[in-house]
N, C-alpha and C positions, 0 to 999 in steps of 0.2 A: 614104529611109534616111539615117540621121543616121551619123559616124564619131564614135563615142565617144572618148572619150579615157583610160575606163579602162583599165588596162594588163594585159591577161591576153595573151600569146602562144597563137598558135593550135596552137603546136607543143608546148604544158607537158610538162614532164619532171618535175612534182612537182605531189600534189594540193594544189586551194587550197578555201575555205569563200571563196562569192561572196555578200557580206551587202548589204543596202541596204535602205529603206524598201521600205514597198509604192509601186507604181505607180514606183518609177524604171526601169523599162524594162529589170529584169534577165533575163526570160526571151526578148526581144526580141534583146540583145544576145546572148548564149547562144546563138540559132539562128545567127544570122547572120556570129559567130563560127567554131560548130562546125554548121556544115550539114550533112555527111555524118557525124558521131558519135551513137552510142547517147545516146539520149536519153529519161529515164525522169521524165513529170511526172507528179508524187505529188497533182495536182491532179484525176487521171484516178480518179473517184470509186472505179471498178471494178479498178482497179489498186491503188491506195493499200488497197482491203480485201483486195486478196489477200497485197499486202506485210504488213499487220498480221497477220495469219491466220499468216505460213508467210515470218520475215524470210528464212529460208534459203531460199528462192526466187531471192533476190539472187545466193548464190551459183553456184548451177546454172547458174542464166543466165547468168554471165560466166568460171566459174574458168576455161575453154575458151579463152578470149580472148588472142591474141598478148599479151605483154610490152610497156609501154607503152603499151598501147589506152587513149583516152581518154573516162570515159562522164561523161556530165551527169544528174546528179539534180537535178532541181527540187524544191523548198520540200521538201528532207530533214526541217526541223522534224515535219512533216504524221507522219512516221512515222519517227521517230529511230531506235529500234529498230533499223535498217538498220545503224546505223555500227557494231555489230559486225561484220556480215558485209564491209562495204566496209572496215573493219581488217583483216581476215582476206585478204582481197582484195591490198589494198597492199602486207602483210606478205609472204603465201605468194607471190602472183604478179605481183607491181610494174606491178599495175593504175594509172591517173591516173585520181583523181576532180575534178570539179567539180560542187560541193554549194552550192546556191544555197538561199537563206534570210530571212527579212525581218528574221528577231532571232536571237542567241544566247541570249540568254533562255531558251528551253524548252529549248534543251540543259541550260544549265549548273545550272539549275533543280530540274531533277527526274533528276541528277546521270546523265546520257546519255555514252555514251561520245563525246569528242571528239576522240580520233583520238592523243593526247597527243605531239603534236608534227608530225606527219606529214600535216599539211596546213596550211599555212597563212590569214590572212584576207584578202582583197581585197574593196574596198568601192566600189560602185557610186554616186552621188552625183547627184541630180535634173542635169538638165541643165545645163550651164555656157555662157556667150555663146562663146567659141570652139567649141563643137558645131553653133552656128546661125549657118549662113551668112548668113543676113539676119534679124541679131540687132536686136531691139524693146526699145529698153530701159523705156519705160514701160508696155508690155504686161506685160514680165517682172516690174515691178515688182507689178502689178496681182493677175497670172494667179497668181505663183511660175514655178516650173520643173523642175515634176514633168510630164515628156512627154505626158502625157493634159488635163492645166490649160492648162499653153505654149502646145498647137497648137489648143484650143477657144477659139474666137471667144467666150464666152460659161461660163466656165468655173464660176460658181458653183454650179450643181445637181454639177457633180460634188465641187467644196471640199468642200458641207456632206455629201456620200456619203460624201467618205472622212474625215469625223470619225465618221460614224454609225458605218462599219465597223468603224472603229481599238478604237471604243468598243465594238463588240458584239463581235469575233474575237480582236483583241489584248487585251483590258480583261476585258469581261463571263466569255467564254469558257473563259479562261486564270485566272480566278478570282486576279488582280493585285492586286486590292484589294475589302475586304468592300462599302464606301459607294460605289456607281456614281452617284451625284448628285452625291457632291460632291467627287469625282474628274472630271464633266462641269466643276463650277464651277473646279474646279483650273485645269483647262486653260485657262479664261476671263480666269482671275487672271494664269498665268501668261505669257499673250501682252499683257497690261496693260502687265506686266515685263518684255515682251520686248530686252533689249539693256541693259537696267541689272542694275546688285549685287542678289544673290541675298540676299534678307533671310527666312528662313523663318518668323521667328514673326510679322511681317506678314500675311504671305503665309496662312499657319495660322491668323489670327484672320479675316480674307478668306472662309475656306472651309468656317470652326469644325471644324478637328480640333487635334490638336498639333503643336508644332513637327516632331517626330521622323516623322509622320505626312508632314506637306510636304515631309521630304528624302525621306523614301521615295517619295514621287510622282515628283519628280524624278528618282531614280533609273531607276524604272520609264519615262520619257519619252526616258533618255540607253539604256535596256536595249534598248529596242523603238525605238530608231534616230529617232526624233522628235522629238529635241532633243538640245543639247549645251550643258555651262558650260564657256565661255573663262576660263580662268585669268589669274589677274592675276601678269607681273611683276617677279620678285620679287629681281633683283641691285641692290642700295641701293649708292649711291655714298654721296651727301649727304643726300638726302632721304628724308624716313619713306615707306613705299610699302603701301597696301593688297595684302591680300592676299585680298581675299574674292571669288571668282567671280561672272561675268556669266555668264547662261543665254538662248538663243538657240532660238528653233526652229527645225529645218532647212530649212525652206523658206517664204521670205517670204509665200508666196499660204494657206499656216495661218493666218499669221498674222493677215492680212487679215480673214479670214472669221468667225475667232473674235471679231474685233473691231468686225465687219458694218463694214467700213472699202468701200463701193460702189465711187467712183471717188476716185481720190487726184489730187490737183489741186497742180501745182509749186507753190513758194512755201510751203506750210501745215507744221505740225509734223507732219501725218502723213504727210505726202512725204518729208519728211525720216530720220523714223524708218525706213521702208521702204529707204530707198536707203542710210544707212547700214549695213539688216541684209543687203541683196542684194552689197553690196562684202565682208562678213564673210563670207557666204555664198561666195563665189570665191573667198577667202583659205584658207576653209576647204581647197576642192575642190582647190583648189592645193597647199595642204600633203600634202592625202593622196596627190594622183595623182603628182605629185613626186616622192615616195618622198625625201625632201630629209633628213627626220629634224628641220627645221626646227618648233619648237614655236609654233604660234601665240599670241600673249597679247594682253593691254592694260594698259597704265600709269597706275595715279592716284598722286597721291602725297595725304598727308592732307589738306594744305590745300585739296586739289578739282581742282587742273591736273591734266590725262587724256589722254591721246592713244587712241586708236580702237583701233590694231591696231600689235602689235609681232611683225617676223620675224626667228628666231633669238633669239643674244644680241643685241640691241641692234643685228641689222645693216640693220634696214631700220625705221624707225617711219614710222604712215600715219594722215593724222588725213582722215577722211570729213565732207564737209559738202555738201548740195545745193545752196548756193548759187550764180546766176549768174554774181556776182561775188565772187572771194576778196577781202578783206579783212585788214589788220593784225591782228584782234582775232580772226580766225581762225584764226590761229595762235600763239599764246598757247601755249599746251600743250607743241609742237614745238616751239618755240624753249626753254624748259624742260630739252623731254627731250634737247637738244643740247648745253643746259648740262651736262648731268648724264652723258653720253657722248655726248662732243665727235666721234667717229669715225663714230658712225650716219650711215646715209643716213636725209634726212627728206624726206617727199613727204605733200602735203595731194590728196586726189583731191578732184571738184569739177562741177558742169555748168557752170562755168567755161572757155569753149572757148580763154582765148587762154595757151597753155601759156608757163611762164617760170621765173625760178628769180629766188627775193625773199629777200634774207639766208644763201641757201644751203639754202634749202628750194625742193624743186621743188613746182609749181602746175601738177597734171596732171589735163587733160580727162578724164572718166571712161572713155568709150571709147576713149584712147588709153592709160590706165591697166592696161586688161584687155588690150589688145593687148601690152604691152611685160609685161605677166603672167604672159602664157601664151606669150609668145617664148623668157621665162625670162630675160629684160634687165632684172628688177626687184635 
């Protein structure tokens, strides 16, 4: 049993919407969270038909129920329906939900009640290196870090599953888009892209639809929890600064697979790319679990100098590089963005093991990176 580090209290005094891709291990968490609480999964084929049949079923079964009792509904999407009775719930008898889901999507879609305030969202996030006590980082880099990928020795037959499925339950199913082809080739395109500027009419000519057509895909990738664009940015001191979003998948072992990326070998461009996306990956899971309010970004300015990852205003910049050894020319960027807000802390991460501070840029070991990450001493 792994200790997650999302933050749900076992004790909640207010319902929450528990969102995350598939397979990050929210119904795992869930039990072993709430072990002895009602627990109703919508995955139980026999159950989910009598829910749709007769939503007020929900009610019977629980109005009875002390004040503050807390139930879990698994994949509420499967039968939305419900959330009027679980309003009714909340409202009349100050029930606690915990409503777990892969997407909002089909809520807000096919305009479902969402509770309109009285729950809030909590998001689950594939695994992070401080969850694994005897954390792998080139596995990680390999596998990704969706709990079923991580811990198979051998993870490929399940990658290319959960493209098949995303593509047939999320995609095909939910009727997201009319061209299932070239919504397959989207996704091809878009892990090409993985970590650079979002250029859609590129990207549209790639796939032969239209521009408008490409952001919609995207949309649909950031809607169903499978990607996200980092925003670029955007406080100009001196210098002109792009403003056009990087798009990410949320989990580097996607991306691999789309890309039939086998074994990734240190030294090469595709190690590299990897381990910059798995650092963005953490930055991420940091911002959310945090609850920090800290915006994650990245900085270019026009003439091309970039730094990787920007936290807050300007309070932390992080520029990602695999190499063994940092170098001058490695930090190019950060010394820029120092120019430009002299107060930031600037840190280059690195498999660079002998930690130092050059110019007043710290040069930190990657794994003592994520350690001083997740202590919250960044």
């Amino acid at each position: 049993m792994f200790n997650r580090i999302c933050n749900i209290n076992s004790n909640l005094q207010e319902s929450i919407f528990l969102f995350g891709a598939r397979q990050t291990g929210k119904s795992t968490f869930l039990r072993s969270k709430f072990p002895n609480n009602i627990y109703i999964d919508l995955l139980d084929t026999s159950l989910k038909s009598r829910f749709e049949r007769r939503p007020a079923l929900l009610y019977e079964m629980l109005h009875d129920k002390p004040q503050g009792t807390i139930i879990i509904i698994d994949e509420i999407p499967e039968v939305p329906q419900l959330l009027n009775e679980v309003h009714r719930l909340i409202s009349e008898k100050d029930l606690v939900f915990v409503l777990c889901g892969s997407s909002a999507r089909k809520l807000k879609r096919k305009g479902y009640n969402t509770l309109g305030g009285r729950a809030y969202p909590v998001y689950l996030m594939p695994f992070v290196s401080a969850e694994l006590p005897e954390f792998d980082l080139d596995h990680a880099l390999q596998s990704g870090l969706l709990p079923p990928h991580y811990l198979a020795d051998d993870p490929t037959r399940r990658l290319s599953a959960y493209i098949d499925v995303y593509l047939k339950e999320e995609i095909k199913e939910e009727a997201l888009v009319r061209n299932l082809s070239a919504f397959q080739r989207f996704l091809e395109v878009a892990a090409i892209t993985d970590g650079e500027m979002v250029n859609y009419n590129n990207i549209a000519q790639d796939c032969g639809v239209s521009a408008n057509t490409a952001a919609g895909y995207f949309d649909i990738l950031e809607d169903t929890l499978v990607g996200f664009r980092l925003p670029a940015f955007s406080r100009t001191v001196k210098r002109r600064l792009t403003r056009v979003p990087k798009f990410y998948y949320f989990d580097v072992g996607i991306v691999n697979h789309l890309l039939h990326r086998k074994e990734l070998v240190r030294g090469t461009t595709e190690y590299g790319h990897a381990f910059e996306h798995f650092v963005i990956q953490e930055l991420r899971a940091w911002c959310i679990y945090s609850e920090s309010g800290e915006r994650l970004t990245y900085w270019r300015t026009h003439s091309g100098l970039e730094v990787d990852a920007v936290l807050g205003d300007a309070r932390v910049a992080i520029e990602i590089k695999s190499a063994e050894e940092v170098q001058s020319r490695h930090l190019k960027g950060l010394r820029a963005f120092k120019d430009e807000y002299p107060q930031a802390r600037t840190v280059i991460v690195s498999l660079d093991p002998i930690n130092r501070n050059t110019d007043g840029i710290e040069c930190v070991y990657v794994l003592d990176f994520l350690k001083m990450l997740w202590k919250g001493t960044l």
